[in-house]
TORKOLMAR-727046 format. One record per residue: residue number from 1; residue in three letters; x, y, z of N, C-alpha, C in turn. Coordinates in Angstrom, 1 decimal. Each point is the difference from the previous one (the first is absolute). Example, Ala and Ser with C-alpha at 12.3 -4.5 7.8 and 13.67 -1.06 7.14 Angstrom:
BEGIN
1, ala, 13.2, -5.7, 7.8, -0.9, 1.2, 0.0, 0.9, 1.2, 0.0
2, ser, -0.4, 1.1, -0.7, 0.9, 1.1, 0.0, -0.8, 1.1, 0.8
//
This chain:
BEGIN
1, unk, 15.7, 4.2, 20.6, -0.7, -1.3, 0.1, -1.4, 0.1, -0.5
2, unk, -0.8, 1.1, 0.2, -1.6, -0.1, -0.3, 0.6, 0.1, -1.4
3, unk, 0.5, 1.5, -0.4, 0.0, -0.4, -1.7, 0.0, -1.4, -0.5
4, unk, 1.5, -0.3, 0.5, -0.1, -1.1, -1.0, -1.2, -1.1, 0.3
5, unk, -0.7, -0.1, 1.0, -0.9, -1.5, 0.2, -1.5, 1.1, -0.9
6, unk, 0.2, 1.2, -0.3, -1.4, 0.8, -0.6, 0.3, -0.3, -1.3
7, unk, 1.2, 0.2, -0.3, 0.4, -0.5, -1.6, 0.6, -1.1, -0.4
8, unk, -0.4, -1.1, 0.2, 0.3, -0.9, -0.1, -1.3, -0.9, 0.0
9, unk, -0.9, 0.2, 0.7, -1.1, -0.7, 0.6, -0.9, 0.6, -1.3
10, unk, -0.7, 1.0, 0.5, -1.3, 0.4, -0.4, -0.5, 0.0, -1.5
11, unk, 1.1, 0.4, -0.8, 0.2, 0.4, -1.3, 0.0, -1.8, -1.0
12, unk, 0.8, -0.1, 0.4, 0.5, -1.2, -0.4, -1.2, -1.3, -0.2
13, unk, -0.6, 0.0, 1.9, -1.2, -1.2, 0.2, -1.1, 1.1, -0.3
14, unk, -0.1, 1.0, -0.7, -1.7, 0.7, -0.6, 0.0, -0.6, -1.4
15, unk, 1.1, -0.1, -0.4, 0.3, -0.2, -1.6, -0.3, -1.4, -0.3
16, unk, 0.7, -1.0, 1.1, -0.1, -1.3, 0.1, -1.7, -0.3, 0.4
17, unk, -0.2, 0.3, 0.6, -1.6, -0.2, 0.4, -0.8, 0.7, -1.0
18, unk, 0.4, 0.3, -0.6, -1.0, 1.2, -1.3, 0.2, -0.9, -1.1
19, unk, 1.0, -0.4, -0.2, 0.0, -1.2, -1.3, -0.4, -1.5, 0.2
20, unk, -0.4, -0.5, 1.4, -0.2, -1.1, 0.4, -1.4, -0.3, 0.3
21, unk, -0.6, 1.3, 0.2, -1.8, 0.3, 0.3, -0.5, -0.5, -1.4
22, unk, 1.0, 1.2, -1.2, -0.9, 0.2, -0.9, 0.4, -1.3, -0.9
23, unk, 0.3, -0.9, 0.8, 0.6, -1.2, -0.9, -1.0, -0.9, 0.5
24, unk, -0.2, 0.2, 1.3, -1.0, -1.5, 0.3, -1.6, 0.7, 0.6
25, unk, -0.2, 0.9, -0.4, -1.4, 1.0, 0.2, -0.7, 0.7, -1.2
26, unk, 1.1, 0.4, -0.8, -0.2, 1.1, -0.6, -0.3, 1.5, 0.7
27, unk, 0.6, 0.5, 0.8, -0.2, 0.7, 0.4, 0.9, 0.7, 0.9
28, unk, 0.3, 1.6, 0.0, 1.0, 0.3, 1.1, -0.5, 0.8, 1.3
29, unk, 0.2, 0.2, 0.8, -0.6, 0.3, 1.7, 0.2, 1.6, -0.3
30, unk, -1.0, 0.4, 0.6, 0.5, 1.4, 0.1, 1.0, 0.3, 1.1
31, unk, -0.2, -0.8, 0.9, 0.7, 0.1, 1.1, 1.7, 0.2, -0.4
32, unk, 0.3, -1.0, -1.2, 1.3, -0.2, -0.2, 0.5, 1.9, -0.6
33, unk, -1.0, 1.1, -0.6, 0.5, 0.8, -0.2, 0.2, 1.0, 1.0
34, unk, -1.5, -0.4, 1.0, 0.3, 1.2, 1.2, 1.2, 0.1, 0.5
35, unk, 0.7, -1.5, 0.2, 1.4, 0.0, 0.7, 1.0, 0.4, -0.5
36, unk, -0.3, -0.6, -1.3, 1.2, 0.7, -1.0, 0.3, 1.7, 0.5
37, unk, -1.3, 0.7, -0.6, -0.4, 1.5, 0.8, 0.7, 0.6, 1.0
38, unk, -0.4, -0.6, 0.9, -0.1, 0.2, 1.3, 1.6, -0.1, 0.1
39, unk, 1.2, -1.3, -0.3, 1.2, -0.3, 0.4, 0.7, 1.3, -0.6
40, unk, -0.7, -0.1, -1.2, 1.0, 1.1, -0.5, 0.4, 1.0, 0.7
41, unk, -1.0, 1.0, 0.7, 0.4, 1.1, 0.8, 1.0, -0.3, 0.8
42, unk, 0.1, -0.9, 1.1, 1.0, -0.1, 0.9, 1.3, -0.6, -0.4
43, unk, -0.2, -0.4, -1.3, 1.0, -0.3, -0.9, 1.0, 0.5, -0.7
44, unk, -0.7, 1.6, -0.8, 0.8, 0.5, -0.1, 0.5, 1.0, 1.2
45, unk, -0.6, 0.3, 0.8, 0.2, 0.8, 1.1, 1.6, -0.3, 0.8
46, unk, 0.2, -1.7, -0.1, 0.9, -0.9, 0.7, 1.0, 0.7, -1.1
47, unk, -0.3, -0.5, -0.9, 1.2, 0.5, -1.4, 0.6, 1.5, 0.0
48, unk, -0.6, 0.6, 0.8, 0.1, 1.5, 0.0, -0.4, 0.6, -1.2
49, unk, -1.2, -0.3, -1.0, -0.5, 0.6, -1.3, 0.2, 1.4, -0.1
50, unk, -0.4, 0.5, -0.2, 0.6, 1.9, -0.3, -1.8, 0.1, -0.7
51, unk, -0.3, 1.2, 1.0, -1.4, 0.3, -0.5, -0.2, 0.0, -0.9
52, unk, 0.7, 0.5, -1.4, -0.6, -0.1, -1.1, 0.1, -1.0, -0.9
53, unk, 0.6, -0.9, 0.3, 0.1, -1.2, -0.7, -1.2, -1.1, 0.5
54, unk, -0.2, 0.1, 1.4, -0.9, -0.5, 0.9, -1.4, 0.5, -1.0
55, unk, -0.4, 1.4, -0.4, -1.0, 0.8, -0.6, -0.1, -1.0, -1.5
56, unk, 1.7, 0.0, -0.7, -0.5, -0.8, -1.2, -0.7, -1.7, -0.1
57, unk, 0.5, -0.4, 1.1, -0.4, -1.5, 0.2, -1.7, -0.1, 0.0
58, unk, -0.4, 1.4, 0.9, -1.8, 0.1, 0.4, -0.1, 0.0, -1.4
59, unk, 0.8, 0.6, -0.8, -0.7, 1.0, -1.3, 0.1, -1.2, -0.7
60, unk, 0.8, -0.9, -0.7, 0.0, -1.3, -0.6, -0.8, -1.1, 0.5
61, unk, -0.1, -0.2, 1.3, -1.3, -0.7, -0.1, -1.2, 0.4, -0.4
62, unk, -0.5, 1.5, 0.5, -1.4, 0.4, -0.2, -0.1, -0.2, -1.4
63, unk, 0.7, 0.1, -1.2, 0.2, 0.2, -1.3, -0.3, -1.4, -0.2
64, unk, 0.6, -0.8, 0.5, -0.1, -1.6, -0.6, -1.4, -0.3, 0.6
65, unk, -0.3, 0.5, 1.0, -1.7, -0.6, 0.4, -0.7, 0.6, -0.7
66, unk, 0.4, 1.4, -0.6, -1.4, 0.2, -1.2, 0.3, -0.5, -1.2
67, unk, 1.0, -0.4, -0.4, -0.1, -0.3, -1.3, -0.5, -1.5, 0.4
68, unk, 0.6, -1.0, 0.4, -0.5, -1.3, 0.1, -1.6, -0.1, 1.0
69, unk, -0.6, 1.3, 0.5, -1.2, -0.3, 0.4, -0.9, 0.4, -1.7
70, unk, 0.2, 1.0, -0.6, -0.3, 0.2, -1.1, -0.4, -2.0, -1.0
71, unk, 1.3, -0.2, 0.0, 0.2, -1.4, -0.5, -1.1, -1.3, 0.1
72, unk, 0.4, 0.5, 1.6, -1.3, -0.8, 0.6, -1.3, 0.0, 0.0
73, unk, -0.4, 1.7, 0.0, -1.4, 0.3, -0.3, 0.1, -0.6, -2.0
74, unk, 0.6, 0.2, -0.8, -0.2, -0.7, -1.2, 0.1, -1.4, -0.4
75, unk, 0.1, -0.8, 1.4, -0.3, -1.4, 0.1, 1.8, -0.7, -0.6
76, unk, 1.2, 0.8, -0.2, 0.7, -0.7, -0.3, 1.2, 0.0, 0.8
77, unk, -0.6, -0.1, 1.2, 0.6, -0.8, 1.1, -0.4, -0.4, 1.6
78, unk, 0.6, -0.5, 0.4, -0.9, -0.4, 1.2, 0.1, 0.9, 1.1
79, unk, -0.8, 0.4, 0.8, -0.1, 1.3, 0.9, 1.2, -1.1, 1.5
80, unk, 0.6, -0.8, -0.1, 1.4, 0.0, 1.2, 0.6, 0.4, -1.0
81, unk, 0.8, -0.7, -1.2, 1.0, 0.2, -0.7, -0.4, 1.8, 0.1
82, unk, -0.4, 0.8, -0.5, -0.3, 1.3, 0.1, 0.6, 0.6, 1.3
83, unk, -0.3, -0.8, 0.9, 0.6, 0.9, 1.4, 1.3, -0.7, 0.3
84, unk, 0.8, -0.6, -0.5, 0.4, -0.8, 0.2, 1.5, 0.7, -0.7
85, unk, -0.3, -0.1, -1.0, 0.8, 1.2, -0.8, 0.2, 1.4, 0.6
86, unk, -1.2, 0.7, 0.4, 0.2, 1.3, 0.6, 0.6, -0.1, 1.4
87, unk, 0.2, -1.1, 0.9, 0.7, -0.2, 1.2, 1.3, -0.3, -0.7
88, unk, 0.6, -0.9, -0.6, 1.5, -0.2, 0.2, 0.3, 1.5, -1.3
89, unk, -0.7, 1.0, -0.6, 0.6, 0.8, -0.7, 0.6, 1.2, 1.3
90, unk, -1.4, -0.4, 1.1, 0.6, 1.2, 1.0, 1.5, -0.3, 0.8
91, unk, 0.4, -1.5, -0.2, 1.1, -0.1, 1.0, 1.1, -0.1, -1.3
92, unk, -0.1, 0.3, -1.6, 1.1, 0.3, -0.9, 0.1, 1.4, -0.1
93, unk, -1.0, 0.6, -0.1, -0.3, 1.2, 0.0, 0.3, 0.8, -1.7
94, unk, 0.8, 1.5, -0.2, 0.5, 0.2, -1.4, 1.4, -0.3, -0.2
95, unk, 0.0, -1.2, -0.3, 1.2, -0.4, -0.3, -0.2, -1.5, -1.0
96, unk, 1.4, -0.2, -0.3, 0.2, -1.4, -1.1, -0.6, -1.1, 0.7
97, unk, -0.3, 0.1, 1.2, -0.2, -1.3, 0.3, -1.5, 0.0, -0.2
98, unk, -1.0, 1.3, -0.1, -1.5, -0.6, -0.8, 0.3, -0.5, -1.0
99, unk, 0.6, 0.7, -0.7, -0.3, -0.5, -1.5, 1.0, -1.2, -0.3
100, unk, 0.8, -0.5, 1.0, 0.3, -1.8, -0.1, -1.5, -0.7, 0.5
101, unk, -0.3, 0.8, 0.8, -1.3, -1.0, 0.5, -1.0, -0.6, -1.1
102, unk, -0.5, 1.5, -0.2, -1.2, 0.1, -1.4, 0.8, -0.8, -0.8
103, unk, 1.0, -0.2, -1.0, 0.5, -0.5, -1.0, 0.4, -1.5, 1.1
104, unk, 0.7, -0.6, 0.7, -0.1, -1.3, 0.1, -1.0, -0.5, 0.4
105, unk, -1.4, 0.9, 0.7, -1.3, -1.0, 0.2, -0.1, -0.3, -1.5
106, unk, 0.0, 0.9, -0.6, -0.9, 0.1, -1.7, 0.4, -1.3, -0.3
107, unk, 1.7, -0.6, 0.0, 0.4, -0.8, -0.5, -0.3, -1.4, 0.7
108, unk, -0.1, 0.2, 1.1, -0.3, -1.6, 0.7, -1.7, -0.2, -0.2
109, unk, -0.9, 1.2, 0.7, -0.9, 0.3, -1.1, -0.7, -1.3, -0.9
110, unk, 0.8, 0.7, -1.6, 0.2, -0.3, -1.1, 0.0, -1.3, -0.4
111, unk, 1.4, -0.4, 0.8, -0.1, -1.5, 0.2, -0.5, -1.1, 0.6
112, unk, -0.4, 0.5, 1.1, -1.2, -0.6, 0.8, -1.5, -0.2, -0.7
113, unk, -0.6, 1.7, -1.1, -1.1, -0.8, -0.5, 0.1, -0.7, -1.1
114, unk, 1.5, 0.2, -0.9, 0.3, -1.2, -1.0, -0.2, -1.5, 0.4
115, unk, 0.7, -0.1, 1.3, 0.0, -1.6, 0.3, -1.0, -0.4, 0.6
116, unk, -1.2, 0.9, 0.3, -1.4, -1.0, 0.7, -0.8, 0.1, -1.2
117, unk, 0.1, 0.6, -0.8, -0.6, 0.3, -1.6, 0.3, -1.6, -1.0
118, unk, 1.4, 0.0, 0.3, 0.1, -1.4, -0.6, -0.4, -1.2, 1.0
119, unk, 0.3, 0.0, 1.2, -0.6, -1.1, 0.5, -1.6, -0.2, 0.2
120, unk, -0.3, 1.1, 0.0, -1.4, -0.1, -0.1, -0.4, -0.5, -1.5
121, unk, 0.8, 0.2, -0.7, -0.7, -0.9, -1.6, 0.3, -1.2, 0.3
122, unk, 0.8, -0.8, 0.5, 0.4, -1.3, 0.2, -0.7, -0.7, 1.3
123, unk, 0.2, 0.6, 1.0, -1.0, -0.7, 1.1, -0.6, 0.2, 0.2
124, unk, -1.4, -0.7, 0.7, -1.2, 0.2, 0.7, 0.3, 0.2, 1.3
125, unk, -1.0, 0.8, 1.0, -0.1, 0.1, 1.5, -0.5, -1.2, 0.5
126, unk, 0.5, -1.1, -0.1, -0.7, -0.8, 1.2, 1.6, -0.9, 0.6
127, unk, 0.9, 0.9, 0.6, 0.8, -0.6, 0.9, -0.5, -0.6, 1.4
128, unk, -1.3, 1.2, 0.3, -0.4, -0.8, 1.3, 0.6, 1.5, 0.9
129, unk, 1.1, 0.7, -0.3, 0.8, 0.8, 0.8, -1.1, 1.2, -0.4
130, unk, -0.4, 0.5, 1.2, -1.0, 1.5, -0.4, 0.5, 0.9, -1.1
131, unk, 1.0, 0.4, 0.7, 0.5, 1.3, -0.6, 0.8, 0.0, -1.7
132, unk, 0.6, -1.6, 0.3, 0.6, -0.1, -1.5, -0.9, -0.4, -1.2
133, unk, -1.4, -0.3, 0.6, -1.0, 0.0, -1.1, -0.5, 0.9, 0.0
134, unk, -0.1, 1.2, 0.8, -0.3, 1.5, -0.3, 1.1, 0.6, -1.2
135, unk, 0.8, -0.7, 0.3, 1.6, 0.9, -0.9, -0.6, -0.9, -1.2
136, unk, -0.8, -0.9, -0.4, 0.0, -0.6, -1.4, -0.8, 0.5, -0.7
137, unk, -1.4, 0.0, 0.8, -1.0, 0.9, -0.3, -0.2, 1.1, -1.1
138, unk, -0.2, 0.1, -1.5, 0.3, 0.7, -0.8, -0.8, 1.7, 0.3
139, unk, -1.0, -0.2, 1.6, -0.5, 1.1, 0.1, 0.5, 0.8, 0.7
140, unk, 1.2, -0.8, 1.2, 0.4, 0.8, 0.7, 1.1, 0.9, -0.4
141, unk, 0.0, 0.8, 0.5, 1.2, 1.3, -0.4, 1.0, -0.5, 0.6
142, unk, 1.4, 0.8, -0.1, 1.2, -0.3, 0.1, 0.1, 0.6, 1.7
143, unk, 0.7, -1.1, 1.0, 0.7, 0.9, 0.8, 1.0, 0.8, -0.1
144, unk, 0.0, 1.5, -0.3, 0.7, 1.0, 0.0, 0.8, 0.5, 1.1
145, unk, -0.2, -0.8, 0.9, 0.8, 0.4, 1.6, 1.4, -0.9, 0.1
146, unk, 0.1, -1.0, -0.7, 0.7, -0.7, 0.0, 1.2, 0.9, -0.8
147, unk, -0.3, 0.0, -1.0, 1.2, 1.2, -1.1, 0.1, 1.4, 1.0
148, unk, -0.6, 0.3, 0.6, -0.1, 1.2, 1.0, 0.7, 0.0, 1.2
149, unk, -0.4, -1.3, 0.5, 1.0, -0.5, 1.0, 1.6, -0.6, -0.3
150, unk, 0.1, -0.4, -1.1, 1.2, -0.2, -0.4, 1.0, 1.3, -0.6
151, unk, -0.3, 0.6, -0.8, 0.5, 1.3, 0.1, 0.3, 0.7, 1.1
152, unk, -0.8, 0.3, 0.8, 0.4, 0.8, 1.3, 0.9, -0.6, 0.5
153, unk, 0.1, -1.5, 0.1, 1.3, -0.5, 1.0, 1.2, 0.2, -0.8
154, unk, 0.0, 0.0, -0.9, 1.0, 0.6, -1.3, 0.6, 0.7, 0.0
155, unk, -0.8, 1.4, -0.2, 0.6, 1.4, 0.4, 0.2, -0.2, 1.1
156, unk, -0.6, -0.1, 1.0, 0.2, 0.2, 1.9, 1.4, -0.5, 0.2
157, unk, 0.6, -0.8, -0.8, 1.3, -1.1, 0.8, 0.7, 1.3, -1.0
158, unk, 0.4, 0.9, -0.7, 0.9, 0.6, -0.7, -0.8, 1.7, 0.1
159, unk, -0.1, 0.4, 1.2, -0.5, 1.1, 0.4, 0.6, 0.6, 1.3
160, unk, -0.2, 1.3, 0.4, 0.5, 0.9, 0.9, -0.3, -1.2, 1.7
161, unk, -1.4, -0.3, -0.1, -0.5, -0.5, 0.6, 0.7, -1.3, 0.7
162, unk, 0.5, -0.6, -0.4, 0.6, -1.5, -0.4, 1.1, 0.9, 0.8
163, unk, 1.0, 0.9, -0.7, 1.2, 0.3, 0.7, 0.0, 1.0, 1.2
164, unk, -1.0, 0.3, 0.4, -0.3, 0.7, 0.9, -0.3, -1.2, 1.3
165, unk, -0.6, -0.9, 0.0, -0.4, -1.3, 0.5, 1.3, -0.6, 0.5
166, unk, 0.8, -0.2, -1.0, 1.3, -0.5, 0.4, 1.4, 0.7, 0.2
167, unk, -0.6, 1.5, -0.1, 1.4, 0.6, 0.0, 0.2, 0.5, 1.5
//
């Protein structure tokens, strides 16, 4: 019973609240990564992880927080998205399910800054709504938590996790 309300819950609404921050703030919580963090351990512990697999998950996130803090110190990306990525790489760990992650953020990503790219040529920011005239704003950057958060719920629903939850 804890499993499943630990996998089901936490993973799921970090992802959902990480794409909805950085939609109407620009911005993602650190908080949302400590927990991520933090769940994981008793997470996979619940799962019965096997130490060394448990070892690769530390090792694939630490890898994705230097490369994407790297990123970040070269201004090409935003320091949540950066942790943001290195939390949900620690709960895919070395397996296909990073590299669905990395490759469907890229793609939702992608498409997300195509379409504020063109709406921003076509509309102005004065709806009156805060956040959606920040999204028009040709200076503001893209929320990247949103493709970040959408991917993760992606992978997550077709992962160990998901069948471990319900099995």
């Amino acid at each position: 019973m804890l499993t499943t309300v630990l996998l089901l819950t936490v993973f799921p609404f970090a992802m959902i609240y990480s794409a909805l921050t950085d939609l109407l703030e620009m911005k993602i919580e650190n908080r949302v990564m400590i927990v991520l963090a933090a769940a994981f351990v008793p997470a996979a512990y619940l799962v019965g992880m096997p130490w060394p697999t448990f070892g690769g998950h530390l090792l694939v996130g630490f890898l994705c927080l230097s490369v994407t803090f790297a990123m970040f110190a070269a201004g090409w990306m935003g320091g949540g998205d950066a942790k943001l990525i290195a939390a949900t790489a620690l709960w895919f760990g070395p397996s296909m399910l990073s590299a669905e992650y990395l490759l469907f953020s890229a793609l939702v990503g992608g498409a997300l800054t195509v379409t504020l790219l063109v709406l921003r040529g076509h509309f102005l920011p004065v709806t009156g709504v805060e956040f959606v005239d920040r999204l028009m704003e040709t200076e503001t950057g893209v929320p990247y938590g949103i493709a970040l958060g959408a991917a993760g719920l992606y992978v997550y629903s077709d992962s160990f996790w998901l069948t471990a939850a319900l099995g």
